[in-house]
C-alpha positions as CSV (number, residue, x, y, z in Angstrom):
1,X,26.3,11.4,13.2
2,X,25.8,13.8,16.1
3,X,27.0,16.7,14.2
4,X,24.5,15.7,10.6
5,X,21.9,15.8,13.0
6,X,22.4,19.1,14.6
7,X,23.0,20.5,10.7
8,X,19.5,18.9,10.1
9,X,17.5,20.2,12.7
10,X,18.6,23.8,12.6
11,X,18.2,23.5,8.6
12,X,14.8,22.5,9.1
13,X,14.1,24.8,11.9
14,X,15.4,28.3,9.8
15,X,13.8,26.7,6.4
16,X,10.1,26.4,7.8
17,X,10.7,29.9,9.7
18,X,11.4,31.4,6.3
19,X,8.6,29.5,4.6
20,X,6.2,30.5,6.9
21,X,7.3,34.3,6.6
22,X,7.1,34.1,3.0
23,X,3.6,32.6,3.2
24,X,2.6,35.3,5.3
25,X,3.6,37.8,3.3
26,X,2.6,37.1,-0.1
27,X,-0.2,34.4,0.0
28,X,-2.1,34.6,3.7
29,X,-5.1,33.3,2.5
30,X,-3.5,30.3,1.5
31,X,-1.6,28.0,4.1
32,X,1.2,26.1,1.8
33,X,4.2,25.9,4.4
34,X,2.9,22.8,6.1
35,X,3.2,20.8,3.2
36,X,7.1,21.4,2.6
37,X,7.2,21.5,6.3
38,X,6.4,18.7,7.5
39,X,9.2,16.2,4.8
40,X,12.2,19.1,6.9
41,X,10.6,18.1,10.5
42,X,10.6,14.5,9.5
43,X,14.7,15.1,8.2
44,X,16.3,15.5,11.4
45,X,13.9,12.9,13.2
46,X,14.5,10.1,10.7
47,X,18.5,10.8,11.3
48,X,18.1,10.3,14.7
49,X,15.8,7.4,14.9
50,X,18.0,5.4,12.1
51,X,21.6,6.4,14.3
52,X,19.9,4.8,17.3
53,X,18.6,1.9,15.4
54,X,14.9,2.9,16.3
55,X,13.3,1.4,13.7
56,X,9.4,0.9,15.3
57,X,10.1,4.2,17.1
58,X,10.4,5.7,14.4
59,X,7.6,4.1,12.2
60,X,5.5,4.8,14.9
61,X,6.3,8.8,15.1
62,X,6.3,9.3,11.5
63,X,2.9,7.3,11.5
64,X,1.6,10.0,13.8
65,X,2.8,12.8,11.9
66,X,1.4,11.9,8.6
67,X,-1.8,11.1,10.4
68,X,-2.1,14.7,12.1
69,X,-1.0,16.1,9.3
70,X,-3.6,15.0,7.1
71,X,-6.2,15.4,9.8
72,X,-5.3,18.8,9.7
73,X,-5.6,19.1,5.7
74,X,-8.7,17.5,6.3
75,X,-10.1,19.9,8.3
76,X,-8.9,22.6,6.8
77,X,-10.0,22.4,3.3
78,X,-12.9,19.4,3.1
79,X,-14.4,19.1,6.9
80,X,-17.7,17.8,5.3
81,X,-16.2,14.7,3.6
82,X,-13.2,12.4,5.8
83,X,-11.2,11.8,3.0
84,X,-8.1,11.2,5.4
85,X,-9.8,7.8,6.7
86,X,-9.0,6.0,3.0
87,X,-5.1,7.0,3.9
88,X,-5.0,6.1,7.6
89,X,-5.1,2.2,7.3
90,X,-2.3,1.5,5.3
91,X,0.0,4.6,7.6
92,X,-1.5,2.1,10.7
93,X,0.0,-1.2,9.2
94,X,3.4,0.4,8.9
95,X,4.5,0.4,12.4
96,X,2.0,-2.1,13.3
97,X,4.2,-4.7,10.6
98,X,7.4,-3.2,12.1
99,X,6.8,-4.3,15.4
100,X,6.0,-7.9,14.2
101,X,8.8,-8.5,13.0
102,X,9.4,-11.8,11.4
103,X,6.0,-12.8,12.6
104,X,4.7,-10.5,9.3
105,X,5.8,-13.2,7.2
106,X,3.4,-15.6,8.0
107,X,0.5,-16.9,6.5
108,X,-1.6,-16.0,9.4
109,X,-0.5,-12.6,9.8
110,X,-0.8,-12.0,5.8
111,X,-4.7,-13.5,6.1
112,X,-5.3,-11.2,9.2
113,X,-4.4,-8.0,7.1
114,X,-5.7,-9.4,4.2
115,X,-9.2,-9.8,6.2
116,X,-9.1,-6.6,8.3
117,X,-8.5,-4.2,4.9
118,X,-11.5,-5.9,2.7
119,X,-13.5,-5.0,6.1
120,X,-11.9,-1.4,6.6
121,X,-12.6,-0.7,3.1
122,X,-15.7,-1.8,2.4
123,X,-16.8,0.0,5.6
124,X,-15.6,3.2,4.1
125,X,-17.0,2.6,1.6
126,X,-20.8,1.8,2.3
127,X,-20.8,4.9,4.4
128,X,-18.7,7.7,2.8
129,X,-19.2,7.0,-0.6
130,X,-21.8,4.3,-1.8
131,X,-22.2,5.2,-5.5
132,X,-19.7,3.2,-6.5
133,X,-17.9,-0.4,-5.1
134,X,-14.6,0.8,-5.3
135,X,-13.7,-1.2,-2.8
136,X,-13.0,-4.4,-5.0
137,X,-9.8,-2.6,-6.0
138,X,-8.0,-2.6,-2.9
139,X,-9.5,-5.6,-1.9
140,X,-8.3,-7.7,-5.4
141,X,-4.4,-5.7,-4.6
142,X,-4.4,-7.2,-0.7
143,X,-5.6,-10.5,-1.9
144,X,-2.0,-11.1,-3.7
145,X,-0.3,-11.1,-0.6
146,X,-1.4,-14.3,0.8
147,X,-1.8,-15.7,-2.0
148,X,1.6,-15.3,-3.5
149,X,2.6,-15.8,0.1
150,X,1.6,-19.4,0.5
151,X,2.6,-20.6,-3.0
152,X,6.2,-18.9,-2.0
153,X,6.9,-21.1,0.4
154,X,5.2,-24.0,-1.1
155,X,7.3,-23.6,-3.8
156,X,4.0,-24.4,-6.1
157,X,4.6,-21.9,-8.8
158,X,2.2,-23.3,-11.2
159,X,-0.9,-23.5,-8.9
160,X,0.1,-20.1,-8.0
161,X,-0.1,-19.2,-11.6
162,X,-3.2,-20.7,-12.0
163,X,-5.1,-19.5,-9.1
164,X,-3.4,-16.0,-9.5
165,X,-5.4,-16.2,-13.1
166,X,-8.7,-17.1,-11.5
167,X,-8.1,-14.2,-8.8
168,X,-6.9,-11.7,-11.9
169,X,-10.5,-12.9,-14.1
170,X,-13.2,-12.9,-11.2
171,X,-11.6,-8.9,-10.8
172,X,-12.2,-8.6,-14.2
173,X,-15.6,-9.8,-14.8
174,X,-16.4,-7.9,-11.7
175,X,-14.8,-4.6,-13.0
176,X,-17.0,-5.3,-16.2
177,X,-20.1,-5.7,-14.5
178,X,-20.0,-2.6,-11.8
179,X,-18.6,-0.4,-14.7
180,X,-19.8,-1.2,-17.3
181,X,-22.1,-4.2,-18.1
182,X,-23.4,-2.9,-21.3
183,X,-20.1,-4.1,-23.1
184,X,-18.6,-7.2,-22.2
185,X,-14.7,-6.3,-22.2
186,X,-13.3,-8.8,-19.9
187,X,-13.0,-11.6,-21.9
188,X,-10.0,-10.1,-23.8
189,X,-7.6,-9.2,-20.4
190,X,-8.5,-13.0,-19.6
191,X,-7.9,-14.6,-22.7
192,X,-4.3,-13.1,-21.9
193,X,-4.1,-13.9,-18.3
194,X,-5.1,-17.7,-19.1
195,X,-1.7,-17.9,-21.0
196,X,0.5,-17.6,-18.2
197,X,-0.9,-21.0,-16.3
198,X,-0.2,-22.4,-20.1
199,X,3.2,-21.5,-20.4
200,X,4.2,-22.4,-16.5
201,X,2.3,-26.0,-16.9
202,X,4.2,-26.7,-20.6
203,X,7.7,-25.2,-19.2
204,X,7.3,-27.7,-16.3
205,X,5.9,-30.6,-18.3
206,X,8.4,-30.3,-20.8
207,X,11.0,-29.7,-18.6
208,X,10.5,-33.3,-16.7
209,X,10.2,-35.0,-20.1
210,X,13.5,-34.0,-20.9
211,X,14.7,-34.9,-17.6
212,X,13.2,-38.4,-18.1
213,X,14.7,-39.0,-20.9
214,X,18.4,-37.9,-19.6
215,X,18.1,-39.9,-16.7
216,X,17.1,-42.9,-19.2
């Protein structure tokens, strides 16, 4: 392993000297190298990390680098508007989930996250960009972890289905009304949604009938 790691460090170190030369030299005005650069100076760290079976370390470094790197972008091209705060939550989370271990399976832990990024999100986005709630969008996605979570290991697939479906319709009616409350359009993704509690609650119905009448 020794020796793929050596190859990949001194292949990322002469690519990103000859990318930077090249940027130099035919497009100053535009600083490109740092995108390709950054995926070779995360090669030869990720080779090391996984040989030593570093797995936090290593979410925990590459966490930083992404972070700095899009501070940097940031800064660089949109200073007025800090675009990089929508990313830095979920690149947070990563090592954050890697260092709990097991304990990120638990409903608690799933409720926490589930809590904390409605709050982040809707912080964001009161203050950088109130025009619209887009929030509700990565709120309705984080909501399916504890849900599906709890009816997992419940092992209640059809109140999973039918409180998935109520989750799935107040999004829509939502969507509808922040977007566009002129037209009422959410009855028709519902009117679909509603038939997956239907066919879980007949497949189980059924199913025991038949298994009544075996046993009889």
């Amino acid at each position: 392993m020794k020796n793929y790691i050596s190859f990949a460090a001194a292949g990322s170190i002469m690519t990103i000297l000859f990318l930077v030369i090249t940027n130099f030299i035919t497009s100053p005005d535009d600083i490109w190298f740092i995108y390709p650069s950054l995926l070779l100076i995360l090669w030869p760290i990720t080779l090391y990390f996984m040989s030593k079976k570093m797995y936090k370390q290593h979410s925990i470094f590459c966490s930083i680098m992404l972070i700095s790197f899009l501070i940097i972008e940031n800064y660089l091209y949109s200073p007025n508007h800090l675009w990089f705060l929508y990313a830095v939550y979920p690149i947070i989370c990563w090592p954050i989930l890697m260092i709990l271990g097991e304990k990120a399976k638990s409903i608690k832990i799933a409720l926490i996250f589930c809590a904390t990024t409605i709050i982040y999100y809707s912080i964001l986005n009161i203050t950088l960009s109130p025009q619209y709630p887009w929030a509700i969008y990565p709120a309705f996605l984080i909501m399916w972890w504890p849900l599906a979570l709890y009816h997992a290991k419940k092992r209640t697939f059809v109140a999973f289905s039918i409180y998935a479906s109520i989750l799935i319709s107040i999004f829509f009616i939502t969507v509808n009304f922040v977007s566009s409350p002129g037209t009422i359009w959410a009855i028709y993704p519902i009117f679909l949604v509603m038939w997956w509690p239907l066919s879980m609650y007949f497949y189980v119905y059924k199913k025991k009938i038949y298994k009544d009448i075996n046993e009889h």
